[in-house]
ROVO-586676 format. One record per atom (N, C-alpha, C): x, y, z; residue in one letter. Coordinates in steps of 0.1 Angstrom, whole numbers, plus 5000, padded with zeros to 4 digits. Layout:
N
XYZa
...
***
This chain:
396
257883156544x
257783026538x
256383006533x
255383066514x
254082986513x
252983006502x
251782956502x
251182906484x
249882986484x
248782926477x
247582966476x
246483006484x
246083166481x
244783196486x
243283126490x
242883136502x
241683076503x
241783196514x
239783156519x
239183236532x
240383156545x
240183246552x
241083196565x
239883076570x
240382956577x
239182876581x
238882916593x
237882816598x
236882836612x
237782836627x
237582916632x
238482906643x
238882746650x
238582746667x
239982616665x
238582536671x
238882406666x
238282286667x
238382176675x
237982126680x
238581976686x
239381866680x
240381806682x
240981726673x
241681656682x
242081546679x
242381446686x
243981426682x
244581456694x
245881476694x
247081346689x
247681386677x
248681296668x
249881236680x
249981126683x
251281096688x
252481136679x
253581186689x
254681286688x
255781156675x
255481096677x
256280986667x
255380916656x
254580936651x
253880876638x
254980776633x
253680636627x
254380546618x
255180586610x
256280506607x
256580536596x
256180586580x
255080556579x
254680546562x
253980766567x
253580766578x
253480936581x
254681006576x
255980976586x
257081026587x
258181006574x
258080906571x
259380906566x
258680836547x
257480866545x
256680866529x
257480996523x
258281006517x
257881156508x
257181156498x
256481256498x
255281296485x
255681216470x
257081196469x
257581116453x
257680996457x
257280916469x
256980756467x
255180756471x
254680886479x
253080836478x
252080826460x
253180896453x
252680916440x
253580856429x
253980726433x
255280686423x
254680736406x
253180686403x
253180706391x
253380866383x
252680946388x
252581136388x
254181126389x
255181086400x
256081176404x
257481086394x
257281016384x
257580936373x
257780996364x
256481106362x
256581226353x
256881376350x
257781366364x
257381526368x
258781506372x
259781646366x
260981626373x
261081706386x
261881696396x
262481726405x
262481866404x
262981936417x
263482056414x
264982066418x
265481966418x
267681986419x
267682056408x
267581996397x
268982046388x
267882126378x
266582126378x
265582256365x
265482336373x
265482406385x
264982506392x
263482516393x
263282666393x
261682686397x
260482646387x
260782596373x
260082566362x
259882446370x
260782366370x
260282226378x
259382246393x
259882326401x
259582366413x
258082406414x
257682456400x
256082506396x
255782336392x
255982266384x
255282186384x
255082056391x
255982036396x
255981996408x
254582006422x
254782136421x
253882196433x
252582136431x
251982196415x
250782126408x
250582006414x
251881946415x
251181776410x
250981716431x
251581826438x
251681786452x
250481856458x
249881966448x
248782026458x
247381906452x
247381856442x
246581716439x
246681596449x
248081576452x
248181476466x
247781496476x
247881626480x
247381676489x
245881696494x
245281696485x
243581706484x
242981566483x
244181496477x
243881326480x
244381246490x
245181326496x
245481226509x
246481296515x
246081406528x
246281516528x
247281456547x
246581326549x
247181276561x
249181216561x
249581186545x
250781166538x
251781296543x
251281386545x
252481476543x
252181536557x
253381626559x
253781696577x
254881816569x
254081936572x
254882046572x
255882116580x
256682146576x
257782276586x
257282436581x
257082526589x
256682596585x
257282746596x
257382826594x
257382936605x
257783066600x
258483186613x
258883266612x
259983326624x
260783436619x
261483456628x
260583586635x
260683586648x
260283696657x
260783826657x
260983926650x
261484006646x
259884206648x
258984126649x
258684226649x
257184186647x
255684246644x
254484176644x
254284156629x
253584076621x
252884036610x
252284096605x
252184126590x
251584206582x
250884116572x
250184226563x
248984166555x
250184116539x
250984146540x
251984056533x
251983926531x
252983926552x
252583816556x
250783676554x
250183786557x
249183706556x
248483636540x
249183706535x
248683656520x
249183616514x
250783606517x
251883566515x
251883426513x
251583376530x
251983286534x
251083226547x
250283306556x
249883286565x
248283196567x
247983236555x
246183156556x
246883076546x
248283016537x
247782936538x
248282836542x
248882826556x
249182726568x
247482706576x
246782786574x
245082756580x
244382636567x
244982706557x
244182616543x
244682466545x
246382456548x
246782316550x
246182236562x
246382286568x
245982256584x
244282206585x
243782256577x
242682226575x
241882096564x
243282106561x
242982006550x
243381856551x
243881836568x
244281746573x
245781716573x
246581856568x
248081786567x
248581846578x
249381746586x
250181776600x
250981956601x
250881996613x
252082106607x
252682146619x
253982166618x
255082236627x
255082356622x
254782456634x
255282586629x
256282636640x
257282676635x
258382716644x
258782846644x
259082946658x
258983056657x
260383046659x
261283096653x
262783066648x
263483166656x
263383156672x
264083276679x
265583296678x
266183126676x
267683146675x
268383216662x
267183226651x
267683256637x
267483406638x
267083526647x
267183626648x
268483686649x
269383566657x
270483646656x
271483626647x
270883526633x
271683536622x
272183686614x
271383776618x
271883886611x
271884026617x
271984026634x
271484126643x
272184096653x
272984166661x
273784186672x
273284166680x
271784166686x
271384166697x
269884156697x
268984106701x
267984036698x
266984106709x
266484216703x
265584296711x
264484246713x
263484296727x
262584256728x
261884106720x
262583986724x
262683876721x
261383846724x
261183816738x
259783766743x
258283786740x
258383936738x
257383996734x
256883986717x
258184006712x
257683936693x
257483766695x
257983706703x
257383566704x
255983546703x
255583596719x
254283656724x
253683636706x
253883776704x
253083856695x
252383736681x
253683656676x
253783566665x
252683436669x
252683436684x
251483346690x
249883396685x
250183506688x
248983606690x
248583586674x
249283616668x
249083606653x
248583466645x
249183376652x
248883296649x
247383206646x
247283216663x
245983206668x
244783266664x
245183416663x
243783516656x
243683456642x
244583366633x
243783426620x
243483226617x
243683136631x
243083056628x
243782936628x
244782946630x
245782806634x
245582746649x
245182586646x
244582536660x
245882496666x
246082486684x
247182436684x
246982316689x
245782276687x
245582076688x
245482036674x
245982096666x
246082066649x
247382066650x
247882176650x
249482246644x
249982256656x
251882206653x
252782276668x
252982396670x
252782466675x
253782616676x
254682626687x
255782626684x
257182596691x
258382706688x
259082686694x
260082796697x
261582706694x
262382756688x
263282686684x
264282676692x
264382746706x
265382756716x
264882636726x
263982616722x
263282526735x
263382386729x
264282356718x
264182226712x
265682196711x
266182126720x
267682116718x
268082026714x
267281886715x
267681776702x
267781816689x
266581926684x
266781976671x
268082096666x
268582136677x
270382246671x
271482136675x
270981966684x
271881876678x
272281846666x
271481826654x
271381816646x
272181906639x
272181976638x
272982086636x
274782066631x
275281976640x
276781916641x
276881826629x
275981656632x
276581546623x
275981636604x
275081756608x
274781766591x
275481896589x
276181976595x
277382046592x
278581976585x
278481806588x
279781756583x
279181686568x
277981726562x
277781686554x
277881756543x
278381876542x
278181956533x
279582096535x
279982136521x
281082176524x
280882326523x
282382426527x
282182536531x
281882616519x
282182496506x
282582596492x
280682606488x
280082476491x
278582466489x
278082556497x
278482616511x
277782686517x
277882816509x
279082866505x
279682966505x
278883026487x
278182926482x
277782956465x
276382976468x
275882956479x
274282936482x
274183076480x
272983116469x
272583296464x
271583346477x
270883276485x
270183336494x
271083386511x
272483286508x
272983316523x
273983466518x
274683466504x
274883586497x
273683716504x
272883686497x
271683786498x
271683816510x
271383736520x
271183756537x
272883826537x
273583816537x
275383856541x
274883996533x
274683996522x
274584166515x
273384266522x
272684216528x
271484286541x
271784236557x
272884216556x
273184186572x
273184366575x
272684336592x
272884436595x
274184456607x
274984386607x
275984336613x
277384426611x
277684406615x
279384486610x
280284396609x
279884276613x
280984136607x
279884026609x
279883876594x
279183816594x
279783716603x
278283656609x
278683536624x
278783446614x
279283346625x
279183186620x
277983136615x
277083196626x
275383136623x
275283176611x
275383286608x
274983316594x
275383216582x
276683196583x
277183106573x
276382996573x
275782946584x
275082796582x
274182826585x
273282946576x
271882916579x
270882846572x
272082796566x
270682686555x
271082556561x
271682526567x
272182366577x
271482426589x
271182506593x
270382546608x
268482546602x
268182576592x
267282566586x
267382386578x
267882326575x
267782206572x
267682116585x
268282146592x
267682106613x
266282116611x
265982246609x
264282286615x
263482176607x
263482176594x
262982086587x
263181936591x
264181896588x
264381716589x
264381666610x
263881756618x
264081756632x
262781666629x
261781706626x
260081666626x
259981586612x
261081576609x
261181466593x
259881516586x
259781656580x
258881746574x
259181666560x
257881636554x
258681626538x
257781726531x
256781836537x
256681916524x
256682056531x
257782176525x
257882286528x
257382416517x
256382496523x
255682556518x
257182716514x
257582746501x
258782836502x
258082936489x
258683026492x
259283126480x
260183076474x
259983136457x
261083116449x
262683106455x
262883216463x
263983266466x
264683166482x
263483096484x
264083006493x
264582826492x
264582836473x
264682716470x
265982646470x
266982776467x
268282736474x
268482656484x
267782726495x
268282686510x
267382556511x
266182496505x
265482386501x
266582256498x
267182296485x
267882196481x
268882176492x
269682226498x
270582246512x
269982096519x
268482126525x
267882006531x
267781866523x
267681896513x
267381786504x
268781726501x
270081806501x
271381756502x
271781646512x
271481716523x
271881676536x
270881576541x
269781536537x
268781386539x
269281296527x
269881356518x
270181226510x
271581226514x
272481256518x
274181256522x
273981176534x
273181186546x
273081116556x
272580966557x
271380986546x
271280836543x
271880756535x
272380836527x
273980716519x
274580666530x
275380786537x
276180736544x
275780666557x
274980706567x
274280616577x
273680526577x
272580526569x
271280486568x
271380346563x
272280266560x
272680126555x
271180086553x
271280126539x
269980046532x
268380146533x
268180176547x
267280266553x
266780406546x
265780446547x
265580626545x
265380606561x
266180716566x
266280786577x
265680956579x
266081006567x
265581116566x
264781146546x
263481176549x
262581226533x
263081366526x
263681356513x
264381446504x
262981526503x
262981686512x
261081726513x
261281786498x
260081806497x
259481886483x
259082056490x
259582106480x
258982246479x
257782256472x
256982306482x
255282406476x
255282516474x
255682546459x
255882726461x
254782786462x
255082896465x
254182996469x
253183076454x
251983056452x
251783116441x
251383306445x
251383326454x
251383446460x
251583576453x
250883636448x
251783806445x
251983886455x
252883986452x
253884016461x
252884166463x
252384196479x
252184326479x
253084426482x
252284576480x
253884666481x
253284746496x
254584786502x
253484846513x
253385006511x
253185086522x
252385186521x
253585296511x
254785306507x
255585376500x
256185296488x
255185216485x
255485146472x
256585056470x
257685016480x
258484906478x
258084786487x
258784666490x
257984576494x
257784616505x
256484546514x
256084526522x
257284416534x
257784506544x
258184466550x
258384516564x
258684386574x
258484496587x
259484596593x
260584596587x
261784666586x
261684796582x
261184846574x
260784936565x
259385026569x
259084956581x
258185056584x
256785056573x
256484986565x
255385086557x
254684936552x
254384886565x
253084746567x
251884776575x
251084696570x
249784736579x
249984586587x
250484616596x
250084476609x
248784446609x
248884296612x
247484236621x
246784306630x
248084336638x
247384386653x
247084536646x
247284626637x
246884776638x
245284766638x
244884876644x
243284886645x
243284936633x
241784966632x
241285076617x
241485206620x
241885246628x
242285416625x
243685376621x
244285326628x
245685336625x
245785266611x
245185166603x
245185136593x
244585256581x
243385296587x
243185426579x
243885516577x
244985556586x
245785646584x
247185586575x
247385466577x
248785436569x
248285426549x
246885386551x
246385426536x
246185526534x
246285616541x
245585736533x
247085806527x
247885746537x
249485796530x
250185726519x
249485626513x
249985566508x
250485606493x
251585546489x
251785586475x
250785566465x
250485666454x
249885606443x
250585666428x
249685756422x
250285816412x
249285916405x
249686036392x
248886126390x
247986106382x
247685996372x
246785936368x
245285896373x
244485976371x
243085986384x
242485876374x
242185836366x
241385686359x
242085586362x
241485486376x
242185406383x
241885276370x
243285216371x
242785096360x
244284996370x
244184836367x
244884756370x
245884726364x
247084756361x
248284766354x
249284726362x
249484606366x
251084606377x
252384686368x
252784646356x
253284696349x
254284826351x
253184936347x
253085046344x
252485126358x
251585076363x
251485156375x
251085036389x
252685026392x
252584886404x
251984946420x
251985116421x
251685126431x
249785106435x
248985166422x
247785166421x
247485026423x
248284926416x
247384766413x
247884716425x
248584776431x
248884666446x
247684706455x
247284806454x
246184856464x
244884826456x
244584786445x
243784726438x
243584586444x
245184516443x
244684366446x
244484366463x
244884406472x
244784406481x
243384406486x
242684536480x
241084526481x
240484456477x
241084356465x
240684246456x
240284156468x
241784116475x
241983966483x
241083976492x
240684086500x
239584106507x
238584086506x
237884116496x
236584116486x
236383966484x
237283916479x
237283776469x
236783826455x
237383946450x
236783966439x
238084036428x
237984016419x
239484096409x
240184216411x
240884226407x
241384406407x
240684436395x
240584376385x
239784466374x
238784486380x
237684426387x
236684406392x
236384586401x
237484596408x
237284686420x
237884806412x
238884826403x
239084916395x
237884976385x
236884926380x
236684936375x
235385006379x
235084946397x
233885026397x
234685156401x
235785206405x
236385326410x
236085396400x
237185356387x
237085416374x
237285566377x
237085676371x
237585796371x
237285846385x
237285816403x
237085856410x
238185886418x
239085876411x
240085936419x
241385816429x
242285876433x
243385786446x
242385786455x
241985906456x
241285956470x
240285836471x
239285796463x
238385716460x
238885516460x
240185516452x
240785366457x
241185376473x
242085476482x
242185426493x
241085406503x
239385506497x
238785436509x
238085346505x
238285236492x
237785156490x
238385046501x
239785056492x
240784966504x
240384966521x
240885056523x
240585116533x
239284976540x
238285006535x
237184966538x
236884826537x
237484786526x
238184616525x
238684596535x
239784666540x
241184586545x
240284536558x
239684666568x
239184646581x
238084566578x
237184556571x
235984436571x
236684316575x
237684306562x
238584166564x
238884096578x
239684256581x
240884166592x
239684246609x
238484226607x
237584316618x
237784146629x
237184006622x
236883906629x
238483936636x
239583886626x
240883846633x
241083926643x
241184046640x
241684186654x
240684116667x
239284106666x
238984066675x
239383916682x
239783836674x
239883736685x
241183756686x
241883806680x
243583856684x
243283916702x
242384026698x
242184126710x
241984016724x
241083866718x
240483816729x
241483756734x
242183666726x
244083556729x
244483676739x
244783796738x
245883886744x
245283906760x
244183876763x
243483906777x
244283786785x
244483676775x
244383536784x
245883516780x
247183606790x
248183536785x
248383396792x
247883366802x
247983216807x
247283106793x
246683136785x
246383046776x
247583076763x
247883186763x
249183166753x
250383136756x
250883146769x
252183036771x
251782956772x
250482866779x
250182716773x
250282686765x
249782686755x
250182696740x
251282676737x
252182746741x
253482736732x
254582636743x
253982606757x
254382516763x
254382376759x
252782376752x
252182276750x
252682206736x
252882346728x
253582256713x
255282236716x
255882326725x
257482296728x
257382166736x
256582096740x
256781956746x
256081926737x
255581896726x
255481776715x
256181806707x
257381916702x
258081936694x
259481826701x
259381836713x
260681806718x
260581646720x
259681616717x
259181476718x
259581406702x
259381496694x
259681436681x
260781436679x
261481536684x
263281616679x
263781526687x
264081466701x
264281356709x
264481206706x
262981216698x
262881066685x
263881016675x
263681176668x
264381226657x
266281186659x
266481246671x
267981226673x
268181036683x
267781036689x
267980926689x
268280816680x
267480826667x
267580736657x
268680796649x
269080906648x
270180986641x
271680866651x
271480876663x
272580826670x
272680686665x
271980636668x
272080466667x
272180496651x
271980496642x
272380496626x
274180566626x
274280626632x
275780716632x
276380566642x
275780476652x
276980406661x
277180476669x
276380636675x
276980666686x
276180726697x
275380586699x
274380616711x
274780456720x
275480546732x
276080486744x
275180486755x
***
């Protein structure tokens, strides 16, 4: 689920803890009434897609920097395995950039959505663990941000029921991303969950009445899904009311790195550099890395995507271009770009590993943690449905 590069921020701070139910003008503002005049002029993303969805974003990352206390994110991942520099550049510093910028954030480690497309949900505890671990090292405070577990919120898979009746099997069944997840299931027959994982994912979001979600292109489908189902429930419940904020997507301006064999970077695939890998082990997954026969290193996604991904990568490290770092290589060879990289990557991620290393001594401070955000998650999700009942007439 995420947008623009910055340095990771300062580790965790003191902050004075948000009551689990914020005013209304917190909760239930979406970004298109704090800016009636800007969002007057800027379409939507329903019916233009990602053209809108880009401009859009523009005009929310302006609101954002102007009044950054307006908005409350949903943000997470599924536990599937540990975090890579994908991840991290993807999407992961910049939940430290928001977070820092004063806007609220739920991050939810989506244990129940593991078994949307997997028989059996291995070592569950431990990638939990891990996703904490990750968390923490690269700078997410947990008296800023929630970190919560989606099994431990049962008001929020209530939710789940009255917004299943909002939306039909034919809408589910056209959504291109639940397609896509069904065409990489690893299943031998698709579950139910699967079918509704964009109503299981529109839970996660409208549980903490999130109105802005940090997404990929490719998750803007499952976006409008939530935006369906907050405006269907307030027609029909909400007599007069917003009960639930139609959220905005923040896309992600991210480029996509490739990992160590040239296709994407993912943790499935074996060919990511984790958070947690040390520098040998990092040095050895670059030195295998794909590149190509061309020894005059130059920046070309194009024409040579394996060379410029390990360009930019040393780039993002640096804070400096891929022309920049290409150019001091210049005729020195692959051998010559991976120990640049190489040498990038571990400067970079030297701070994080270490305070990763230090979180992992103290597991009594990381199930606090996630004790500590699953009871203020469950405080909102509790809020959240209660008010769901009384608007529905069926809180006895």
């Amino acid at each position: 689920m995420d947008g623009p590069f910055v340095s990771p921020g300062p580790g965790l701070v003191p902050f004075r803890r948000r009551d689990p139910n914020p005013p209304g003008d917190v909760v239930n503002t979406t970004p298109q009434a704090v800016a009636t005049a800007d969002a007057a002029t800027t379409p939507s993303t329903d019916a233009l897609g990602t053209s809108a969805a880009q401009d859009r974003s523009a005009v929310l990352e302006e609101l954002i920097l102007k009044d950054p206390g307006r908005f409350r994110v949903l943000t997470g991942d599924r536990p599937t395995g540990r975090l890579h520099l994908g991840h991290y550049f993807g999407t992961l510093h910049n939940r430290v950039r928001l977070q820092n910028l004063g806007v609220e954030m739920f991050v939810i480690i989506a244990d129940y959505q593991v078994l949307t497309d997997r028989d059996v949900a291995d070592n569950l505890t431990g990638h939990v663990e891990d996703l904490v671990l990750d968390h923490l090292a690269i700078g997410v405070d947990p008296q800023r941000s929630t970190i919560f577990t989606h099994s431990a919120i049962p008001a929020l898979n209530q939710l789940m029921l009255p917004f299943l009746s909002l939306v039909s099997v034919a809408e589910l069944g056209r959504n291109p991303t639940v397609k896509d997840e069904i065409a990489h299931s690893r299943q031998s027959a698709v579950s139910g969950l699967m079918f509704t994982y964009p109503v299981h994912q529109a839970a996660d979001i409208l549980f903490c009445k999130g109105n802005l979600v940090p997404v990929g292109q490719d998750q803007l489908p499952h976006l409008e899904v939530t935006r369906t189902i907050a405006r269907r429930f307030n027609d029909r419940y909400g007599n007069g009311t917003t009960v639930f904020p139609q959220p905005d997507a923040l896309l992600s301006s991210a480029p996509v790195l490739l990992g160590t064999d040239g296709t994407k970077m993912s943790k499935s695939r074996r060919n990511a550099i984790t958070l947690a890998a040390d520098a040998d082990e990092t040095a050895r997954l670059l030195k295998g890395a794909r590149t190509d026969s061309e020894r005059h290193i130059t920046y070309d996604p194009r024409t040579r995507p394996e060379v410029s991904s390990l360009l930019l990568l040393a780039a993002l490290c640096q804070n400096r271009t891929p022309e920049e770092v290409a150019e001091e290589i210049g005729s020195a060879g692959a051998a010559a770009l991976k120990r640049t990289v190489t040498e990038a990557v571990n400067e970079y991620l030297a701070p994080i590993r270490a305070r990763r290393a230090e979180y992992a001594q103290d597991r009594t401070f990381l199930r606090g943690t996630l004790r500590e955000g699953n009871e203020r998650a469950r405080a909102v999700a509790d809020a959240t449905l209660a008010e769901v009942r009384t608007a529905m007439n069926s809180h006895y």
